[in-house]
N, C-alpha and C positions, 0 to 999 in steps of 0.2 A: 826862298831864293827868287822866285819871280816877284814878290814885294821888292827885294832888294835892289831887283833891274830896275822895276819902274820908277823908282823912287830914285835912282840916278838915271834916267836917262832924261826924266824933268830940272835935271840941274845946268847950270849957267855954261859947266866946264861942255859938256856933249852939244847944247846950240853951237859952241864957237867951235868945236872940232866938224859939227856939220854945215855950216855955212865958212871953214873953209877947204870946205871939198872931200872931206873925208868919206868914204865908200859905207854904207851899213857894216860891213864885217867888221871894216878898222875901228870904226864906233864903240861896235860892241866889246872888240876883244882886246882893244888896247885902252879906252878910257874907262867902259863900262864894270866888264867882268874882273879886270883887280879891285876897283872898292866895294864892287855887292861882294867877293870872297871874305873880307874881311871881317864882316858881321858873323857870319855865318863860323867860318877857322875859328873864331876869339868862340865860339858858343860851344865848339864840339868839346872840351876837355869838361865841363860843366855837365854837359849832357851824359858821360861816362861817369862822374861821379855819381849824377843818378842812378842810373841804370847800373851801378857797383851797390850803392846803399840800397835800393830794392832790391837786389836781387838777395844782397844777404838780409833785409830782413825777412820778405819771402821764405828762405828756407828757412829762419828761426823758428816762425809760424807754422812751417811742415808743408807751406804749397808750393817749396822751390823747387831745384833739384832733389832727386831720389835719394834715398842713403848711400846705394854703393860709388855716387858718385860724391868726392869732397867737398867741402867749399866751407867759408866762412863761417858763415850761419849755420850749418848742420854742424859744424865742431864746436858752435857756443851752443847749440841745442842739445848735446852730446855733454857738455861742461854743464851745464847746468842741472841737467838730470843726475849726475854724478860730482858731488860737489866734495869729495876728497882730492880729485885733480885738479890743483888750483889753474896748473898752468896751462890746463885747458881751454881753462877761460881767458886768462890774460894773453897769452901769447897771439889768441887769433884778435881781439879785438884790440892790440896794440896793431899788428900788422895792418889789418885795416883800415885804423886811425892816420896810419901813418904816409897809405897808400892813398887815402883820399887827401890830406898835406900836401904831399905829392904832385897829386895831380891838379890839385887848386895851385899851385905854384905853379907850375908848368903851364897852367891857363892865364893867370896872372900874365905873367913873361911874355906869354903869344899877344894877350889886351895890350899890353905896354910896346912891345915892338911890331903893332898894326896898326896902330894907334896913335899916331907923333903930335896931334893935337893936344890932347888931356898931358902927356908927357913933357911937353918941352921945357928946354933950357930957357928958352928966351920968351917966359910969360910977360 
């Protein structure tokens, strides 16, 4: 986040809003703080599907959560040790599959409508 400030407050648009009179706060919180948010918003759905895919392979491996707590990964470690339940195994690594989809799309969508440069109609 403070890379993000500095790295706009050295741009063209913040000189012309301080040389015409604008206050440090207005600076900051009307030119500065909406474009550093946007790097940042566009990274967070990314960053959960990390923190989704470790955490279930973690417990595939046995160092995630405990057993009597559920989750992904302890139910395809559970499918796998027991492999007469097919749908043990398929149903949680569809679910997953489908949950990280998901959430790559919904980050997509946040890149695309923060984003109006790489997007536009009028290339």
């Amino acid at each position: 986040m403070r890379g993000e400030f500095l790295r706009e407050k050295s741009k063209d648009y913040v000189s012309a809003a301080v040389s015409m009179g604008a206050s440090d706060t207005q600076v900051m919180f009307k030119h500065i703080l909406p474009n550093a948010l946007t790097p940042v918003i566009t990274f967070a759905p990314f960053a959960i599907m990390g923190y989704i895919g470790t955490l279930n392979m973690l417990d595939l491996l046995g160092y995630g959560l405990q057993p009597p707590a559920a989750s992904w990964g302890e139910i395809v470690k559970q499918a796998i040790v027991d492999t007469s339940q097919w749908h043990m195994l398929v149903i949680p690594i569809a679910a997953m599959t489908l949950t990280l989809f998901m959430i790559s799309f919904i980050g997509e969508a946040v890149r695309e409508a923060f984003d109006p440069k790489v997007y536009s109609r009028l290339r």
